[in-house]
C-alpha positions as CSV (number, residue, x, y, z in Angstrom):
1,X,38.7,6.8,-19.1
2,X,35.6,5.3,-18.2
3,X,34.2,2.0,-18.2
4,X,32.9,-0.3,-21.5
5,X,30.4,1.3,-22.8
6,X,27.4,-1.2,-22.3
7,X,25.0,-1.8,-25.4
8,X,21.7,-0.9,-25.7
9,X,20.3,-4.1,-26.5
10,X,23.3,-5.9,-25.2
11,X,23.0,-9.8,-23.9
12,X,18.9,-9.7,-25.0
13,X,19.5,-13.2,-26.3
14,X,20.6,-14.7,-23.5
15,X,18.6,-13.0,-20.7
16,X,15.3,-15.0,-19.1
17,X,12.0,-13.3,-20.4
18,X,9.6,-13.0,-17.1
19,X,6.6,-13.4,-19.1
20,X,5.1,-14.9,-22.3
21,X,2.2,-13.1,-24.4
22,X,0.4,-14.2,-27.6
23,X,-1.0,-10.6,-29.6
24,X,-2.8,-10.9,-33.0
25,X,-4.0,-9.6,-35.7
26,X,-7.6,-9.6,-36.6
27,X,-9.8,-7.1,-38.8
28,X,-14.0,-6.6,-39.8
29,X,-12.7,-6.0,-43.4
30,X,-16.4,-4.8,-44.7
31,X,-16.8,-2.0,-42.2
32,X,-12.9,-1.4,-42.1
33,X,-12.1,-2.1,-38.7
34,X,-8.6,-3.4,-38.1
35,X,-8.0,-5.0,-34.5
36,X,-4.2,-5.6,-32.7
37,X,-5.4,-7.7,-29.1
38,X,-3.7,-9.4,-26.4
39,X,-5.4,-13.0,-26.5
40,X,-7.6,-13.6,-24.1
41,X,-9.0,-9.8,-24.5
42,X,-11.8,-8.7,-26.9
43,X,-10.8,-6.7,-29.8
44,X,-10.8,-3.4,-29.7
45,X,-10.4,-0.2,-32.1
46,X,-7.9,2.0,-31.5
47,X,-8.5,5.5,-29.0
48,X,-6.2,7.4,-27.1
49,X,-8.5,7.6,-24.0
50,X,-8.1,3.5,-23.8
51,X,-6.6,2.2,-21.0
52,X,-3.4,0.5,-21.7
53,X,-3.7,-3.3,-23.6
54,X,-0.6,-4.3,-21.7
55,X,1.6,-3.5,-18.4
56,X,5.0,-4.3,-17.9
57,X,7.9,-2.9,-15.7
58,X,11.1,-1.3,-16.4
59,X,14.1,-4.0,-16.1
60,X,11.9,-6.5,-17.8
61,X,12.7,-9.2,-20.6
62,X,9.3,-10.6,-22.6
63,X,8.7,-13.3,-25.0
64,X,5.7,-11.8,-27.4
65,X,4.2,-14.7,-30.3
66,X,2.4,-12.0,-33.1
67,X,0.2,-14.0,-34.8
68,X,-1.7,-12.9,-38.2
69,X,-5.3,-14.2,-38.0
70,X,-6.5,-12.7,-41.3
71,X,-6.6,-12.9,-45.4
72,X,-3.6,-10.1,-45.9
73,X,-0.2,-9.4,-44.9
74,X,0.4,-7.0,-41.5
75,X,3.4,-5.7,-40.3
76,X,4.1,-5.2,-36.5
77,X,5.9,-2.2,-35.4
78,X,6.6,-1.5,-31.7
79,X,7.8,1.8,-30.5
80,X,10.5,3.0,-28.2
81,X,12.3,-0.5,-27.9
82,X,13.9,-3.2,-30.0
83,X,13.3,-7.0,-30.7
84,X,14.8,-10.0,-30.9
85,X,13.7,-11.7,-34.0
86,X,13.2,-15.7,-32.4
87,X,11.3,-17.4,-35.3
88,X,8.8,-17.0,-38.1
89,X,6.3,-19.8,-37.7
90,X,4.1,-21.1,-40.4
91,X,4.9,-18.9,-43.3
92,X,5.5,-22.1,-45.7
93,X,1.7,-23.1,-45.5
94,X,0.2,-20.3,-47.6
95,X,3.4,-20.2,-49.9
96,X,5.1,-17.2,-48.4
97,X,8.6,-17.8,-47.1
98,X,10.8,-16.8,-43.6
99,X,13.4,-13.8,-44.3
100,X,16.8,-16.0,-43.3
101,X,18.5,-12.5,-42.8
102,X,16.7,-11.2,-39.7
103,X,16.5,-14.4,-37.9
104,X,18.4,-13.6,-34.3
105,X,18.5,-9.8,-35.5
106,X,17.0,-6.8,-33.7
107,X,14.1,-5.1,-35.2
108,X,11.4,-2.8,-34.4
109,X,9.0,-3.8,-37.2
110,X,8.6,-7.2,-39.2
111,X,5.8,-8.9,-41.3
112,X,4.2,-11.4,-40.8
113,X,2.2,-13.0,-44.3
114,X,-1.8,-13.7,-44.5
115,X,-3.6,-17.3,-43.1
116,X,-4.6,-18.7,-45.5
117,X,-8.3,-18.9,-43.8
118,X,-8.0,-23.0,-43.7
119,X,-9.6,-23.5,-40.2
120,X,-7.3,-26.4,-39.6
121,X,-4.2,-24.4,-40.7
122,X,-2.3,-22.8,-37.9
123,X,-1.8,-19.0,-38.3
124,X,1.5,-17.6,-39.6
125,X,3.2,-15.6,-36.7
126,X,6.8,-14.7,-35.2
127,X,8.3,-14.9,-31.8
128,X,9.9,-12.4,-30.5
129,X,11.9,-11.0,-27.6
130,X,11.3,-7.2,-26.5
131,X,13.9,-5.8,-24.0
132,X,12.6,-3.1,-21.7
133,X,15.3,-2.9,-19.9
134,X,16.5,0.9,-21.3
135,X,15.3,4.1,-19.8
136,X,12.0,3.9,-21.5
137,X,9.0,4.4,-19.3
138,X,5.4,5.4,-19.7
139,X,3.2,5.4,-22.8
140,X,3.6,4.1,-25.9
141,X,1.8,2.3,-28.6
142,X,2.1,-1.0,-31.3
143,X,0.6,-1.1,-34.4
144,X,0.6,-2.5,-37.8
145,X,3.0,0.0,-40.0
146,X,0.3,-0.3,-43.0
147,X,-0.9,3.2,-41.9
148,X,-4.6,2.0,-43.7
149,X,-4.8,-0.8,-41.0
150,X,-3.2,1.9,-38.1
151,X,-5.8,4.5,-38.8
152,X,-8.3,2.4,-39.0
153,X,-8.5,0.7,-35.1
154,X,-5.0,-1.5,-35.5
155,X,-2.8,0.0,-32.6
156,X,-2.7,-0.5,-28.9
157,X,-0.8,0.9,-25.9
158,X,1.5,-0.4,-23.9
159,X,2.3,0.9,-20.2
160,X,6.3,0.7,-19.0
161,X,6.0,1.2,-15.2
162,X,9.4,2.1,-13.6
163,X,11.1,-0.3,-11.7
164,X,11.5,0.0,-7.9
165,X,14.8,1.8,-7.7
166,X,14.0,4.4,-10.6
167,X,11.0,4.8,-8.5
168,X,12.7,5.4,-5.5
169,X,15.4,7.6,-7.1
170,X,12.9,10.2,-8.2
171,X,10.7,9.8,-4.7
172,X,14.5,11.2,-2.8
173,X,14.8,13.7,-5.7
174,X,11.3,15.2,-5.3
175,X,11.6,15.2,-1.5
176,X,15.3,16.8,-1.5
177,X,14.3,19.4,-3.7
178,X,11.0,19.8,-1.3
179,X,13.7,20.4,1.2
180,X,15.9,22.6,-0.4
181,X,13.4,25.1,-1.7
182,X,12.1,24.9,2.2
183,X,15.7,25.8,3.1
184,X,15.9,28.5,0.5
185,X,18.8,26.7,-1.1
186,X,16.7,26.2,-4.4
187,X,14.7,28.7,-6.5
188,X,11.1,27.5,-6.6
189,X,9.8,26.7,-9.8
190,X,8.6,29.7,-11.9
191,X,4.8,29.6,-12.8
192,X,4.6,31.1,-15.5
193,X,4.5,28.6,-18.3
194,X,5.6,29.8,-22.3
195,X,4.6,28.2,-25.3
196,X,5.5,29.1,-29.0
197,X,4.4,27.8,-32.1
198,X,4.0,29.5,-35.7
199,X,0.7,30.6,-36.8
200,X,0.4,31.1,-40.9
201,X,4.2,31.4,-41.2
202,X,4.6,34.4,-38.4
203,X,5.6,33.5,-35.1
204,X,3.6,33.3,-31.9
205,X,4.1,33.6,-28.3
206,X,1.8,32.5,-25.8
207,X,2.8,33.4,-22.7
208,X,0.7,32.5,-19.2
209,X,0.8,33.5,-15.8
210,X,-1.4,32.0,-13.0
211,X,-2.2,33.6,-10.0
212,X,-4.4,33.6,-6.8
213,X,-7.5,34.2,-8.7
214,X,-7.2,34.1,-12.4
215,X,-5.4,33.3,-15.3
216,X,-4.2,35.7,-17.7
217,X,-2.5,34.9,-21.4
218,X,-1.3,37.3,-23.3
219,X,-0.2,36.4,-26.7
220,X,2.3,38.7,-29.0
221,X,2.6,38.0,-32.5
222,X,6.3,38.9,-33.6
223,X,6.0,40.2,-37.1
224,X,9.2,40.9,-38.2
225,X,10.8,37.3,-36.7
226,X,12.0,35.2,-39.3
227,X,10.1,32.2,-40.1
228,X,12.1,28.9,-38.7
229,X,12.3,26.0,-41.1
């Protein structure tokens, strides 16, 4: 038997965020342009090709306030990781009300209701703590979940560096397998490279080799493969 299986989100509410951010929502409603920014930042639409809005580190515990700076409701979603739901601020002012049932909760998404555009209101907005502790690293993106607002420019991305160890782990693995394909105790990698994918219901195979001087692909459409649903 091994040991207690440890949680995935396990003691979030009691571990010390390293950082505090404030993120809000914003939008150009007659040209449909929907912003998500770190404040402090200018908004910007959404691209793939942009650099990340935010870059944290693997191991890391943050206190995020979402705030909704516009005339209609927005719902934040974050991928990858969970939340700790902290507090809904400022719903009562514009009418709307705080959902009792996912206060101290975890959650990837929540709402968070319009301002009510009275400049000496504050905005509605919820505090929340996101855990990236887990084996998460790399890319990702937040966004409102109204997939108008997400198409339109309200995502960002988000940058997980790993931590020093991980990073360390897989600088030793590279180099021992470095070594052992010098030794001849490892195979090195093959490269040719195969994709597949179906084409109009008949499946395809792409298959690549590289060499010294060119690269050849050779594709091979299997007719008489069934047609995986």
């Amino acid at each position: 038997m091994g040991g207690k299986w440890k949680q995935r989100f396990e003691g979030l509410a009691a571990a010390t965020p390293v950082t505090s951010r404030t993120l809000f929502f914003s939008e150009d409603n007659p040209d449909s342009q929907f912003f998500i920014t770190v404040d402090g930042a200018a908004p910007a639409l959404f691209d793939p090709n942009n650099p990340p809005a935010i870059v944290t580190t693997q191991g890391s515990v943050e206190e995020w306030t979402i705030q909704n700076r516009t005339l209609e409701n927005h719902e934040f979603h974050m991928h990858q990781i969970h939340f700790l739901v902290e507090s809904q601020n400022n719903f009562e002012i514009n009418g709307s009300q705080p959902y009792p049932a996912i206060q101290g909760q975890l959650a990837d998404t929540i709402q968070i209701p319009f301002w009510d555009g009275n400049p000496s209101h504050p905005f509605p907005s919820v505090t929340l703590r996101m855990d990236f502790r887990g084996a998460d690293v790399g890319d990702f993106v937040y966004h409102c979940h109204i997939a108008e607002h997400e198409d339109h420019g309200m995502m960002a991305i988000i940058r997980v560096e790993p931590s020093a160890m991980a990073a360390a782990i897989e600088t030793l693995r590279l180099e021992l397998a470095s070594l052992g394909q010098t030794l001849g105790l490892l195979s090195r990698p093959n490269p040719e490279r195969i994709y597949g994918w179906c084409v109009q219901g008949k499946l395809v195979r792409i298959r690549t080799t590289t060499n010294d001087d060119q690269t050849a692909a050779r594709a091979r459409r299997i007719s008489d493969a069934p047609t995986e649903r």
